[in-house]
DSSP file (Angstrom, degrees, kcal/mol; ACC not computed):
  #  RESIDUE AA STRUCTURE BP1 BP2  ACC     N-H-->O    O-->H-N    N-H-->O    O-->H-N    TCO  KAPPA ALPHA  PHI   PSI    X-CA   Y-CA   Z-CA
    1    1 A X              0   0    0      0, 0.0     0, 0.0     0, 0.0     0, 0.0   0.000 360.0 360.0 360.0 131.9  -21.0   13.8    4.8
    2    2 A X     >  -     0   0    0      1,-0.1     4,-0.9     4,-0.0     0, 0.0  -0.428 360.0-110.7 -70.9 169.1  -21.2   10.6    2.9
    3    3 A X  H  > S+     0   0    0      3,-0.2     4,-0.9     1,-0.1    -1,-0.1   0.253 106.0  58.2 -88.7  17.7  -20.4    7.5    4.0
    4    4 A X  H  > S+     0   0    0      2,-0.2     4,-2.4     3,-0.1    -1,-0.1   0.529 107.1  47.7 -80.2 -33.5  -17.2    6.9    1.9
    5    5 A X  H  > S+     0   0    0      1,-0.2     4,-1.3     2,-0.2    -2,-0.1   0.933 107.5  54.9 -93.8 -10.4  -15.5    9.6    3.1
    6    6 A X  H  X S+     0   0    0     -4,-0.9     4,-1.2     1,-0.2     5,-0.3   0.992 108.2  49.3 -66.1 -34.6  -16.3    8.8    6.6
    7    7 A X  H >X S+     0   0    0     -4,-0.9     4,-3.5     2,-0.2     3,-1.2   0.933 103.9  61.7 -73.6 -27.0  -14.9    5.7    6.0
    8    8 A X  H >X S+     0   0    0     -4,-2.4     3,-2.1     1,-0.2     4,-1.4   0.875 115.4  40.5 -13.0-106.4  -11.8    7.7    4.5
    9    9 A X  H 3< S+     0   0    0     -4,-1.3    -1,-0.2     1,-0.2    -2,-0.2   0.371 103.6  53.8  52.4 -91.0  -11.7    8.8    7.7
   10   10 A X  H <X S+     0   0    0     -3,-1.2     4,-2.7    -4,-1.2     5,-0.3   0.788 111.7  55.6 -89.8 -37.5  -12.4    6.1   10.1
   11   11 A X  H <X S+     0   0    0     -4,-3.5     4,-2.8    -3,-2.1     5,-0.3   0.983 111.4  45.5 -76.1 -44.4   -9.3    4.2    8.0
   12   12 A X  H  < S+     0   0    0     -4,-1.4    -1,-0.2     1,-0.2    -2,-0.2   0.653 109.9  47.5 -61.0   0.1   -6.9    7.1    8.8
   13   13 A X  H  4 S+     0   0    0     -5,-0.4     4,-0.4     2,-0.1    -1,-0.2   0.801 116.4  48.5-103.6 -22.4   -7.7    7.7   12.3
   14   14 A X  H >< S+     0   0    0     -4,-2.7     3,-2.0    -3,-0.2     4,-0.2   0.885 107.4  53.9 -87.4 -18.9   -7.2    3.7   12.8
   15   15 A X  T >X S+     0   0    0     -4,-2.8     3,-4.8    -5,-0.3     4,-0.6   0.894  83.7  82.9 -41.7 -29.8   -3.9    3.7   10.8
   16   16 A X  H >> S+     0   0    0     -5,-0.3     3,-2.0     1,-0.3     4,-1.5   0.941  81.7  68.9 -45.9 -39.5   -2.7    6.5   13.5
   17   17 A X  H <4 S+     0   0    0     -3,-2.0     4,-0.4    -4,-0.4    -1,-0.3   0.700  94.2  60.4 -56.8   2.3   -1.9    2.9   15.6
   18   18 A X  H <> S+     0   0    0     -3,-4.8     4,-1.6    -4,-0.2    -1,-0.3   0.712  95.6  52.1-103.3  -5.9    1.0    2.4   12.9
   19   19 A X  H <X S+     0   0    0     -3,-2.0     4,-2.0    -4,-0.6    -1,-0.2   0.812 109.7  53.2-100.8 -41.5    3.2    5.6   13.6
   20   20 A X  H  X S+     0   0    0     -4,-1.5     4,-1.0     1,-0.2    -2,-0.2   0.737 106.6  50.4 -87.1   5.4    3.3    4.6   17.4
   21   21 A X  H  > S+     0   0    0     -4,-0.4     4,-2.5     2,-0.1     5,-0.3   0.910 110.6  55.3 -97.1 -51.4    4.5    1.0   16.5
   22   22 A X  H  X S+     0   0    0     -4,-1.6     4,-1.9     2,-0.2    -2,-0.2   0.795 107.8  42.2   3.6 -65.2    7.1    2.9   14.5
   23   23 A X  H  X S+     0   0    0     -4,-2.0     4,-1.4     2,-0.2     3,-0.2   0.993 113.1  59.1 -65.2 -68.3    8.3    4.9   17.2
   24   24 A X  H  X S+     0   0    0     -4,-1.0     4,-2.9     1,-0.3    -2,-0.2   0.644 109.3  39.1 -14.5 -61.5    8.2    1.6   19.3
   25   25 A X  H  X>S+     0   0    0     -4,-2.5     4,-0.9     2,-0.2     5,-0.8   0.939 110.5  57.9 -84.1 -41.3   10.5   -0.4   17.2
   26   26 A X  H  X5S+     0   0    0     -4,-1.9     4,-4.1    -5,-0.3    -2,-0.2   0.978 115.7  41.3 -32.8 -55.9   13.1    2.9   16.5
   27   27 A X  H  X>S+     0   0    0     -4,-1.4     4,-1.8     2,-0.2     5,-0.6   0.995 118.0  51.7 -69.8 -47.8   13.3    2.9   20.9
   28   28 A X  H >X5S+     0   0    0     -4,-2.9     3,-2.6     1,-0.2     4,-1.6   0.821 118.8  32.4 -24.5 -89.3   13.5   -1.1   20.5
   29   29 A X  H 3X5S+     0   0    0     -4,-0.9     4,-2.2     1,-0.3     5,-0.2   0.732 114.0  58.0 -17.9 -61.4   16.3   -1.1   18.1
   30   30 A X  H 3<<S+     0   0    0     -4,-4.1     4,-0.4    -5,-0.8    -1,-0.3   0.521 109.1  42.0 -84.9  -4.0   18.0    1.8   19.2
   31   31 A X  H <X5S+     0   0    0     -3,-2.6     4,-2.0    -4,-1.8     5,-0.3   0.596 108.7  61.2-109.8 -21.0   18.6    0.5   23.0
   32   32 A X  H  X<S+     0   0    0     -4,-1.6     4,-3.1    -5,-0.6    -2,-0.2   0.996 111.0  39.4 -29.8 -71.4   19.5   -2.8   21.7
   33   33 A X  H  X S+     0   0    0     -4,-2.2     4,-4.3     2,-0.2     5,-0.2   0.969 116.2  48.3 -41.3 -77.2   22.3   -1.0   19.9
   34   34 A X  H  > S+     0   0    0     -4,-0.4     4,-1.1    -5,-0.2    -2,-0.2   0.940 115.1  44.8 -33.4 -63.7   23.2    1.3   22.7
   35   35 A X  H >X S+     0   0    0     -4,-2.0     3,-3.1     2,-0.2     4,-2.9   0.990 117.8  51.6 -52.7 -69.5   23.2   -1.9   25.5
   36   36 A X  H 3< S+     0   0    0     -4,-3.1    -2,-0.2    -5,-0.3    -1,-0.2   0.885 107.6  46.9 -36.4 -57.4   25.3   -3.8   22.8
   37   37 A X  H 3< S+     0   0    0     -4,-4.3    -1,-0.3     1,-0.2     3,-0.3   0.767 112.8  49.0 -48.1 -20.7   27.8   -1.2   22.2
   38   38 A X  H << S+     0   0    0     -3,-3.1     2,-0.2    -4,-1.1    -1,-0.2   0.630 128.8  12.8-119.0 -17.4   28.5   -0.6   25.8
   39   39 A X     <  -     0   0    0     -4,-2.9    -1,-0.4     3,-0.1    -2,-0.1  -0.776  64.4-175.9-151.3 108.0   29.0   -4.5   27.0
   40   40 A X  S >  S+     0   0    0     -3,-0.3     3,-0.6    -2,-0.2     4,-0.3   0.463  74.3  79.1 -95.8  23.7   29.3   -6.7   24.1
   41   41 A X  G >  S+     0   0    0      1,-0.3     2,-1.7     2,-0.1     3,-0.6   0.901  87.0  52.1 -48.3 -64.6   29.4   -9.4   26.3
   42   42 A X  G 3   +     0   0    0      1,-0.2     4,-0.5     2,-0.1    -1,-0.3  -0.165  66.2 113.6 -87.3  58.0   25.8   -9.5   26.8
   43   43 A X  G <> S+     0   0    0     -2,-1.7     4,-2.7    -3,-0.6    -1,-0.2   0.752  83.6  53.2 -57.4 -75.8   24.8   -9.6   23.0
   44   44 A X  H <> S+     0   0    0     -3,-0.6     4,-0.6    -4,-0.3    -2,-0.1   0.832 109.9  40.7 -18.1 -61.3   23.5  -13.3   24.1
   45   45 A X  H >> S+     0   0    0     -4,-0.4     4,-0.7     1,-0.2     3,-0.6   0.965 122.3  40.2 -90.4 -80.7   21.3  -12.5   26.8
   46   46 A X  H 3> S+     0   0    0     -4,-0.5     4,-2.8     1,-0.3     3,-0.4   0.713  97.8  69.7 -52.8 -38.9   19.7   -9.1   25.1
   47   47 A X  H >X S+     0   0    0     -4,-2.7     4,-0.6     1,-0.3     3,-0.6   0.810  96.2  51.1 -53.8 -68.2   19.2  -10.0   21.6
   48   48 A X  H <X S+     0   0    0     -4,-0.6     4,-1.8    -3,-0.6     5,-0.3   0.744 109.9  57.7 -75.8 -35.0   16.2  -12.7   22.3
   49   49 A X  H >X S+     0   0    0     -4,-0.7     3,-5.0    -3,-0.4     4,-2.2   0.960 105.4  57.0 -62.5 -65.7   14.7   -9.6   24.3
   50   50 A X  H <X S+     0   0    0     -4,-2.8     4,-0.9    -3,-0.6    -1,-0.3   0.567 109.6  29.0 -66.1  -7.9   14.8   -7.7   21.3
   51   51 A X  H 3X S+     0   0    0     -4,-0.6     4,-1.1     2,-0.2    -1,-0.3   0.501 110.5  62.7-113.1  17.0   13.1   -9.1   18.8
   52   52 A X  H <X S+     0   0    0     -3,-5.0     4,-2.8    -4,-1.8    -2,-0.2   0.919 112.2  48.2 -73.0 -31.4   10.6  -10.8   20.9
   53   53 A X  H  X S+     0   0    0     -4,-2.2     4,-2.4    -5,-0.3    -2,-0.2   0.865 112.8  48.8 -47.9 -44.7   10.0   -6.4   21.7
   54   54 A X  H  X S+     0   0    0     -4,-0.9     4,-2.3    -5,-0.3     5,-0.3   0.836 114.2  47.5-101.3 -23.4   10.0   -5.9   18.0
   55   55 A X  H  X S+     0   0    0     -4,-1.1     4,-1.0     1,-0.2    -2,-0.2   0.929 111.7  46.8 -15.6 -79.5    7.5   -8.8   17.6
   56   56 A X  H  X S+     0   0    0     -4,-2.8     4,-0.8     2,-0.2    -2,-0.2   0.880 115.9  44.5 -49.2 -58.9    5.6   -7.9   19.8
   57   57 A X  H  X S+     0   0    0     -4,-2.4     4,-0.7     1,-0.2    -2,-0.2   0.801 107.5  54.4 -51.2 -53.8    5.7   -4.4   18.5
   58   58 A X  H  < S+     0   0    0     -4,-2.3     4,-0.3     1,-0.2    -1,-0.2   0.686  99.5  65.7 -61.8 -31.1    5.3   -5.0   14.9
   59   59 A X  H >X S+     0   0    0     -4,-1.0     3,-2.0    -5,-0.3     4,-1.9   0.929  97.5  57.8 -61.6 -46.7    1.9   -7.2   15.8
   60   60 A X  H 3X S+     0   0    0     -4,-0.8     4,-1.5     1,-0.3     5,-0.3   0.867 104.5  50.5 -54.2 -37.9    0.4   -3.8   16.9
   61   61 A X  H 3X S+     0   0    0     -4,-0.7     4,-1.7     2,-0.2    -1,-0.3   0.701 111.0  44.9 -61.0 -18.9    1.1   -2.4   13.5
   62   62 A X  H <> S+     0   0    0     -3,-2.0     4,-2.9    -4,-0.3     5,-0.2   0.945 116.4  49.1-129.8 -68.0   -0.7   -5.4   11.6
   63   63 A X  H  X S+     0   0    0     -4,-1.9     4,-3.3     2,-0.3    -2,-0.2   0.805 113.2  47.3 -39.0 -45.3   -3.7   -5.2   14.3
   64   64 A X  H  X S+     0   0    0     -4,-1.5     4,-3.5    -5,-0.3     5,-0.5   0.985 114.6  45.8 -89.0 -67.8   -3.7   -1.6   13.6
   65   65 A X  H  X S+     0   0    0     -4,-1.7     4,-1.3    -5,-0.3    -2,-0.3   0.905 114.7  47.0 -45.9 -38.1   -3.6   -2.2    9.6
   66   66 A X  H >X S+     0   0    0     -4,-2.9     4,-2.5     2,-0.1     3,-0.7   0.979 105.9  55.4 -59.7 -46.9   -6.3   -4.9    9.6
   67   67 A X  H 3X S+     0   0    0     -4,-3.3     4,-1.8     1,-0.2     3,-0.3   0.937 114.6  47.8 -73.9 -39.2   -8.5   -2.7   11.8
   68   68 A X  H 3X S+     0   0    0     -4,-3.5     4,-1.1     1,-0.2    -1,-0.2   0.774 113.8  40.9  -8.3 -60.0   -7.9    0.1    8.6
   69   69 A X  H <X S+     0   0    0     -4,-1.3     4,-1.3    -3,-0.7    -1,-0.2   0.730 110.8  56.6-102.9  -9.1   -8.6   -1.7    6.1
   70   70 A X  H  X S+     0   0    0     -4,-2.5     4,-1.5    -3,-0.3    -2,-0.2   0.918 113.2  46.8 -47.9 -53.0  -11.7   -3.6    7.7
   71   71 A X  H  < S+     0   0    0     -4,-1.8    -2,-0.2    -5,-0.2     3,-0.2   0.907 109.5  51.8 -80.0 -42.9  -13.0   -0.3    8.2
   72   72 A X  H  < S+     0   0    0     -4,-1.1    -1,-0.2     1,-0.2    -2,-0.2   0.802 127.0  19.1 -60.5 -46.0  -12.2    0.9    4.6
   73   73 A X  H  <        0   0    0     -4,-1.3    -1,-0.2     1,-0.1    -2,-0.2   0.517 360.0 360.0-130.1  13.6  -14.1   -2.4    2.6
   74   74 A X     <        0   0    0     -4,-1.5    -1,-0.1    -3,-0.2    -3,-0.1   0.530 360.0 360.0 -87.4 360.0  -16.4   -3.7    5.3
């Protein structure tokens, strides 16, 4: 095997971290939604949760994309 397509490779198997930050912000989103619909009273108090969650979340994607493309042109 050469070493270009291992690095081929090495950048898809660290990308793999970006599908579970995916999932992550869909369950984020989608109890956000859910909570809201069902007391929109507490819109206040939940929203701040949720996008510090999708913050949070979305930083695992960008870790997961640096460590990709590191591996790809280092």
């Amino acid at each position: 095997m050469e070493a270009s397509a291992a690095k081929f490779i090495g950048a898809g198997l660290a990308a793999i971290g970006m599908i579970g930050s995916g999932i992550g912000v869909g369950n984020i989103w989608a109890n956000l939604i859910s909570t809201v619909g069902r007391n929109p009273s507490a819109k206040a108090n939940v929203e701040l949760y949720g996008w510090i969650g999708f913050a949070v979340t979305e930083a695992i994607a960008l870790f997961a994309l640096v460590v990709a493309l590191m591996v790809l042109f280092a």
